[in-house]
ZANULO-678684 format. One line per 5 residues: number of its first residue (from 1); their letters; for each residue z, x, y of C-alpha. Coordinates in steps of 0.001 Angstrom, whole numbers, m for minus. Example, Ala and Ser with C-alpha at 12.3 -4.5 7.8 and 13.67 -1.06 7.14 Angstrom:
BEGIN
1> AS> 7800,12300,m4500 ~ 7140,13670,m1060
//
This chain:
BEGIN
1> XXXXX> 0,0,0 ~ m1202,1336,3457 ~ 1365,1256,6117 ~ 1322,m1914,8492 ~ m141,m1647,12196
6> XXXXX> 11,m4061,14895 ~ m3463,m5145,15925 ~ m3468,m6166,19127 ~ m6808,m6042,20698 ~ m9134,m9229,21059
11> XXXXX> m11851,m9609,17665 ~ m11418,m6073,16155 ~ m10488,m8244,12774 ~ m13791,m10454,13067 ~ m15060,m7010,13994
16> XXXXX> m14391,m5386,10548 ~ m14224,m8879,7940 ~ m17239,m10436,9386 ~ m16817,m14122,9431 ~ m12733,m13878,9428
21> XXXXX> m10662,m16285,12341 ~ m7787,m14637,12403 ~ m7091,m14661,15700 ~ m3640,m12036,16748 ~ m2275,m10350,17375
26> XXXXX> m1623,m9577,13911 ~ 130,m6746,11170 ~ m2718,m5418,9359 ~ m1998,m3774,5585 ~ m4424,m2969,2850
31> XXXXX> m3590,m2327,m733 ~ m5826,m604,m3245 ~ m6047,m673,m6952 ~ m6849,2308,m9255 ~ m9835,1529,m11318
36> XXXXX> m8297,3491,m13960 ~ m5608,987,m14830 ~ m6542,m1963,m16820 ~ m5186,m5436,m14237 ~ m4319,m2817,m11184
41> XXXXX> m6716,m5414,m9148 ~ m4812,m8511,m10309 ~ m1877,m6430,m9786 ~ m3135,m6148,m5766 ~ m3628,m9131,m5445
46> XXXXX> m573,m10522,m6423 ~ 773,m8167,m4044 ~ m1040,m9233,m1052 ~ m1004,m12820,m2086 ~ 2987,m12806,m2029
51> XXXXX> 3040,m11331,1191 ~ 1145,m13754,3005 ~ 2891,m16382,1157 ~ 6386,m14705,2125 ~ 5397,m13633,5721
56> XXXXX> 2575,m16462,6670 ~ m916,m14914,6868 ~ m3712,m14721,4975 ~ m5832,m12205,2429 ~ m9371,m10994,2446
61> XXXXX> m11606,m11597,566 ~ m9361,m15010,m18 ~ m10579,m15062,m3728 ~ m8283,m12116,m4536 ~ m5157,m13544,m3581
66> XXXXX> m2557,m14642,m6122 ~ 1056,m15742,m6788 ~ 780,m14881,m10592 ~ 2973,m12715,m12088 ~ 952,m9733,m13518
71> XXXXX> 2664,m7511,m16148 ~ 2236,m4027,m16233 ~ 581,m2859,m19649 ~ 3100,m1708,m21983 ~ 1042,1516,m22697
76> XXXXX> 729,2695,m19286 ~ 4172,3831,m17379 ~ 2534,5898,m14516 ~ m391,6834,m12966 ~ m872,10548,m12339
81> XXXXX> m2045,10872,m8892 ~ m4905,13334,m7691 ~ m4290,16757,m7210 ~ m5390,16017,m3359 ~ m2625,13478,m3160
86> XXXXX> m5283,10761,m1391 ~ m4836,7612,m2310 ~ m8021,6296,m918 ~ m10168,9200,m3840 ~ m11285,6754,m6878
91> XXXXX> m12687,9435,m8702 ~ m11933,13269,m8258 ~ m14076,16417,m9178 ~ m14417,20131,m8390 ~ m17293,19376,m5998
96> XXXXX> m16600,16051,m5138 ~ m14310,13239,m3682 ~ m15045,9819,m4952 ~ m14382,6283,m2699 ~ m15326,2920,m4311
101> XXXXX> m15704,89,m1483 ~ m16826,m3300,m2092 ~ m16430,m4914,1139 ~ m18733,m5858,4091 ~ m17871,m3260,6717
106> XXXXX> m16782,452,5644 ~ m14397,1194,8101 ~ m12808,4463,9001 ~ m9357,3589,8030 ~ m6606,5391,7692
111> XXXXX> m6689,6173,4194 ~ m10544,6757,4406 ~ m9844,9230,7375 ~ m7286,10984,5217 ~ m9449,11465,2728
116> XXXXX> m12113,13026,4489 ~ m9704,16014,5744 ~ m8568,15805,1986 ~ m11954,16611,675 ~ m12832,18739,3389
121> XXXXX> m9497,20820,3110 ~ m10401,21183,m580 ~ m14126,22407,0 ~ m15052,19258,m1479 ~ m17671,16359,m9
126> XXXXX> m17059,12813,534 ~ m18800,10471,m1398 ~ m18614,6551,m96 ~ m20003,3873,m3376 ~ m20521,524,m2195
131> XXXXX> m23173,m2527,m2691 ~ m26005,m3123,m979 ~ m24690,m5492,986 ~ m21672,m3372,2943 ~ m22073,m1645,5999
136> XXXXX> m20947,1140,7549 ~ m18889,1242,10795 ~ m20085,4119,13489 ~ m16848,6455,12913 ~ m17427,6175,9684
141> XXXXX> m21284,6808,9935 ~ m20218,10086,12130 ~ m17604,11394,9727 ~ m19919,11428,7434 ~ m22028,13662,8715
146> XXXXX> m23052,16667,6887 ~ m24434,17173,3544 ~ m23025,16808,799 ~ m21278,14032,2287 ~ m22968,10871,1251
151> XXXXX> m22677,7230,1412 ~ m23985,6150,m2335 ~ m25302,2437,m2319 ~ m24999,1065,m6260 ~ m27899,m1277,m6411
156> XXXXX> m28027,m3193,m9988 ~ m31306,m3816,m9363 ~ m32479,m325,m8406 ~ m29986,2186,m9164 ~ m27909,4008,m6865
161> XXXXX> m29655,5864,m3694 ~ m28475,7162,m196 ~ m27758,4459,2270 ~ m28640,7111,5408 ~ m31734,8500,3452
166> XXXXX> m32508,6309,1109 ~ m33193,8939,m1576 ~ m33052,7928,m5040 ~ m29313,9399,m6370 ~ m27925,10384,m9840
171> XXXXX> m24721,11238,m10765 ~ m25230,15073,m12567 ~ m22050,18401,m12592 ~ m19717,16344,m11046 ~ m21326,14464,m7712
176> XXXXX> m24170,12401,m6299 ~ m27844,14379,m5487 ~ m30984,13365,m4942 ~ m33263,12588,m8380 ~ m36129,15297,m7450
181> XXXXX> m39497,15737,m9144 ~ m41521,18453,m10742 ~ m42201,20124,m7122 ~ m38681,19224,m5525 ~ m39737,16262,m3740
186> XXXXX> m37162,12931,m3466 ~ m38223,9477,m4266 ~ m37142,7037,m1394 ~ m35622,3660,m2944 ~ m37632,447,m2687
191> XXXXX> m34907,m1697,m795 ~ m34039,1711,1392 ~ m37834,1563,3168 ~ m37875,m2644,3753 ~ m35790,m3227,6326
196> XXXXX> m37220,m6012,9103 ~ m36533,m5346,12805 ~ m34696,m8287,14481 ~ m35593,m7144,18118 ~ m31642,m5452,19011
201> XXXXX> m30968,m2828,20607 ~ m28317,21,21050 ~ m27704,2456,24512 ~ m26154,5797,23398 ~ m24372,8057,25570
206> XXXXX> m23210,11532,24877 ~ m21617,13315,27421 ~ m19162,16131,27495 ~ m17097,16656,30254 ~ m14450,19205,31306
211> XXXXX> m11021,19749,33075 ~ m8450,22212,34057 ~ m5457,21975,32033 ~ m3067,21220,34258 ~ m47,18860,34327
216> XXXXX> m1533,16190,36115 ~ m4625,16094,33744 ~ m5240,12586,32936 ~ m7585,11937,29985 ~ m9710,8894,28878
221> XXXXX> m10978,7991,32374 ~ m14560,9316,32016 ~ m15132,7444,29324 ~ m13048,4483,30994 ~ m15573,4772,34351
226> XXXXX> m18740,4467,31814 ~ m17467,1537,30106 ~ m16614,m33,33697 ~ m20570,843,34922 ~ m21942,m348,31987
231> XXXXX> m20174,m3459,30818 ~ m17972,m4697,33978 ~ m14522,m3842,32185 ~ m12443,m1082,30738 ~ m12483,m644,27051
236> XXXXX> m10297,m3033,24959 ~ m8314,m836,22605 ~ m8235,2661,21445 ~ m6601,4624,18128 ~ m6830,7361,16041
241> XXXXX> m8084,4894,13083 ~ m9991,1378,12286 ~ m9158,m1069,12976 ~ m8194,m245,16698 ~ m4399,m1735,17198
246> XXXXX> m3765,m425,20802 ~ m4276,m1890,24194 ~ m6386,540,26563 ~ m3969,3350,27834 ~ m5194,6297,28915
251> XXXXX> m1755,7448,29610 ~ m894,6393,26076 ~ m4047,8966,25144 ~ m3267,11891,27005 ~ 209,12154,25793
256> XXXXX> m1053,12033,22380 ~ m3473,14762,23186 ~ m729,16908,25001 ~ 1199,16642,21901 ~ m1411,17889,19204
261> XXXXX> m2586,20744,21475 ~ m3895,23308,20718 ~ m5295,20908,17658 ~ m8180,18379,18717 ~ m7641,14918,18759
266> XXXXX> m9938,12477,17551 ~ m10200,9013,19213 ~ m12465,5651,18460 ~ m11801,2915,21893 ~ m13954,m304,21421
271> XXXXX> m14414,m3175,23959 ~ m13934,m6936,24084 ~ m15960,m9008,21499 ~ m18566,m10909,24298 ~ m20170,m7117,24738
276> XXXXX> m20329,m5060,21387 ~ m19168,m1817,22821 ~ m17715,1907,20675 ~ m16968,4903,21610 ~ m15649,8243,19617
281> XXXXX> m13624,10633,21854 ~ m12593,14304,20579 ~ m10496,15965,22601 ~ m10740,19973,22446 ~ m9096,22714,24215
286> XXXXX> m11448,25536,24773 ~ m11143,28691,26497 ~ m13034,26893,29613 ~ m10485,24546,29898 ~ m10008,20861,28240
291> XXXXX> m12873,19150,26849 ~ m14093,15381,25856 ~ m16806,14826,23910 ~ m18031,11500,24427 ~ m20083,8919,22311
296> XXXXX> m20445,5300,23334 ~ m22550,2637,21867 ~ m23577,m1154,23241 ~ m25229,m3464,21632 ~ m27826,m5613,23220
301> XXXXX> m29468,m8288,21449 ~ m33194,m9190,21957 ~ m32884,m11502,24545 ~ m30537,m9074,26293 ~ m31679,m6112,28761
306> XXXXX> m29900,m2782,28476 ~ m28319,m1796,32141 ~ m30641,1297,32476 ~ m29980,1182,36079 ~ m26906,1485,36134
311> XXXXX> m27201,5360,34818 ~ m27629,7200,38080 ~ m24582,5179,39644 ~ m22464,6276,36478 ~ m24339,10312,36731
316> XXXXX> m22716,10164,40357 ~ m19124,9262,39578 ~ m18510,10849,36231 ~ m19824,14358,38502 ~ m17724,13560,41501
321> XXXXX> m14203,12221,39467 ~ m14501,12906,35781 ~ m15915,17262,35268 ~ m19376,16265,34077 ~ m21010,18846,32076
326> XXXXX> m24065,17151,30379 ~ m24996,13419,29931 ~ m27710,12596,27401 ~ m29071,8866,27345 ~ m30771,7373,24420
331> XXXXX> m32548,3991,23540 ~ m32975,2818,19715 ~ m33873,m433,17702 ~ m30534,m1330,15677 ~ m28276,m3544,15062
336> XXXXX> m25840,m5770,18149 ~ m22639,m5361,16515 ~ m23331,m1450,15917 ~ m22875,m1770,12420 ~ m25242,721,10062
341> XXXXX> m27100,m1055,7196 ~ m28588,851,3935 ~ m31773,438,5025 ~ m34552,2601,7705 ~ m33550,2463,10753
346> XXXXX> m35735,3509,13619 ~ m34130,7209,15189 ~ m33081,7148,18475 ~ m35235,7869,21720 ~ m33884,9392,24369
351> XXXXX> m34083,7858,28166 ~ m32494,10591,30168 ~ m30722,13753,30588 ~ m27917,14950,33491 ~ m26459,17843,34370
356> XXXXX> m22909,17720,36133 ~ m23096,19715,39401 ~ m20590,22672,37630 ~ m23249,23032,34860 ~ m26103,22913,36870
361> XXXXX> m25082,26113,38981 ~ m23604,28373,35277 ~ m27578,27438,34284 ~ m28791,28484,38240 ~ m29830,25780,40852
366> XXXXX> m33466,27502,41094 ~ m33969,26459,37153 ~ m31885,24158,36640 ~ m34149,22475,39415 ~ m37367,23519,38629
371> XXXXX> m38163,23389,34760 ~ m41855,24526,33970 ~ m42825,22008,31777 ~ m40982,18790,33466 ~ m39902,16249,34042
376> XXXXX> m38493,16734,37868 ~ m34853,16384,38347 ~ m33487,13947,41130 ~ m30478,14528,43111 ~ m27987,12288,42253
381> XXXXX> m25291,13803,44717 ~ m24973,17679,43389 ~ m25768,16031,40016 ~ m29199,16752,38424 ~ m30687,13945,36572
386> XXXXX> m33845,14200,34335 ~ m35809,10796,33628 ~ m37915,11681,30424 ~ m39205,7680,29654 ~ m38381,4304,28697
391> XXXXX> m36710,4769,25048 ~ m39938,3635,23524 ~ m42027,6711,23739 ~ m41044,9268,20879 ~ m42929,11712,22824
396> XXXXX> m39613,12206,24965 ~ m37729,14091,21750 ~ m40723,16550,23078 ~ m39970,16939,26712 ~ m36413,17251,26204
401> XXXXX> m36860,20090,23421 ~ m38761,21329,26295 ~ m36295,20885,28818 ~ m32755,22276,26926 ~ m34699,25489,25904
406> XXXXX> m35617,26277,29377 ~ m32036,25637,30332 ~ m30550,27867,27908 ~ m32788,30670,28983 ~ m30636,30832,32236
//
């Protein structure tokens, strides 16, 4: 049984059980079952099913709760738990780390996250199993980054192949790889490659941005200003974990970053439920000074117009307020709620790219101003800004290639 949180922020429970009305704020557990134990499931749900009874609530999926008493084999006394001593690890090899899901969004729980710096402690990968149907959540899709990391979709239909690649998978020494023929090429699975466009939308940011460390050093408030530009509000909630419990703080955030310094500290912050909005923070102290490195996703569906516009106004305030270093804009077709189906997805396309006023004089104003090949940067106060198109030309991968290695030269 995972440890109870308090969720408090508005629809992160309809976020991750799709469908759910749960309304809150609520306590949040989970409780897993080792599929090596004959009953452990029944055994679960019992468990959850008395709780809710006990404490008034309810279970998801409902189907699994129960009242019934379920009696522990009499030929089974313990369990020996994994050398790695991660609960959330179904199935544990030299190479690799094992996690069975079957629901519909693969969130990066606690458990999950601890079993990622499990595997990764170990020099093992991560290996996520799950149906078809399940999807993943974007701090998961970014944790699992990295080969041999993998998230493994068990189709009964078509066998088991890479929900990010779609490469056909077998299980061979101990971990998931890619079936390959006689001259090493991979197979891409049927359902993998037929995946319809629905006409949504995503805005990415990445920015980094830098501070002295000093004692007044606030943190969170870059990525607070972008959320305000871009949506009209702060962010909702933030945590170190899905689902995200905490009311927006960025006092609340700093503290815990002062306290795990010199360590980085990783952070997910998501908005209110009318504007699909989610954002991964890591904190890092460098010898430069303190660093965020900034992801945020929105979700626009295809009636809905992605505030492009309001980029330059955000270039100028994150430069002036927040240490801008570098602010990358891109444009892809994917899903509203920001959720990542086993399927193709089309790769992002990049809109623009901005370089914070401190930055832009480290690379040299005469450049930094001037690149060879284009595109011409405007002056957004002693920010540089770089349009490179609309996010529907792929040609702009090109021109920004173009643009970062003339940077670096300097």
């Amino acid at each position: 049984m995972e440890a109870p949180v308090l969720v408090q922020v508005p629809g992160e429970i309809e976020r991750l059980l799709p469908g759910a009305a749960y309304g809150g704020p609520v306590w949040w557990t989970e409780a897993r079952a080792s599929t090596a134990v004959a009953d452990a499931g029944r055994l679960a749900g019992s468990f959850a099913g008395r709780l809710a009874t006990v404490l008034g609530g309810a279970v998801w999926p409902p189907e699994a709760a129960t009242t019934d008493v379920v009696p522990l084999a009499t030929d089974v006394s313990a369990v020996p738990v994994p050398v790695t001593d991660a609960p959330a690890i179904d199935v544990l090899t030299e190479a690799t780390g094992v996690v069975i899901q079957d629901r519909p969004v693969i969130a990066l729980t606690n458990w999950l996250s601890d079993a990622f710096r499990t595997a990764s402690g170990a020099d093992r990968s991560l290996q996520i199993v799950t149906p078809p149907t399940a999807r993943l959540t974007l701090p998961t899709r970014t944790a699992l980054r990295g080969l041999p990391n993998r998230w493994v979709i068990q189709d009964p239909d078509h066998g088991y192949y890479d929900g990010l690649s779609g490469a056909e998978l077998r299980w061979k020494d101990g971990t998931f790889s890619p079936v390959r023929d006689e001259r090493g090429g991979v197979s891409v699975s049927v359902p993998f490659a037929t995946a319809a466009d629905t006409g949504d939308r995503q805005l990415l940011l990445t920015l980094r941005t830098r501070h002295r460390p000093t004692e007044s050093l606030a943190l969170g408030h870059a990525l607070e200003t972008a959320w305000r530009h871009l949506t009209g509000a702060p962010p909702a909630g933030w945590s170190t974990a899905e689902p995200v419990n905490l009311p927006w703080s960025t006092r609340e955030i700093t503290d815990l970053a002062r306290a795990r310094s010199p360590r980085p500290t990783f952070l997910i912050a998501v908005g209110h439920p009318e504007r699909p909005a989610l954002a991964t923070v890591r904190v890092l102290r460098t010898p430069r000074g303190v660093e965020e490195d900034i992801t945020l996703a929105l979700g626009y569906g295809c009636d809905e117009e992605p505030p492009l516009k309001a980029i330059p106004p955000l270039l100028g305030a994150l430069d002036a307020e927040h240490g801008l270093v570098s602010l990358l804009v891109l444009l892809r077709a994917a899903r509203r709620d920001l959720t990542v189906p086993a399927c193709l997805e089309a790769p992002p396309v990049p809109v623009a790219f901005a370089l914070g006023a401190s930055e832009a004089d480290v690379v040299g104003r005469r450049r930094a101003e001037h690149p060879p090949a284009g595109p011409e940067p405007s002056h957004v106060g002693r920010a540089l800004h770089y349009p490179l198109g609309d996010g529907m030309d792929a040609g702009a991968w090109g021109r920004l290639r173009d643009l970062t290695d003339h940077l670096r030269r300097g």
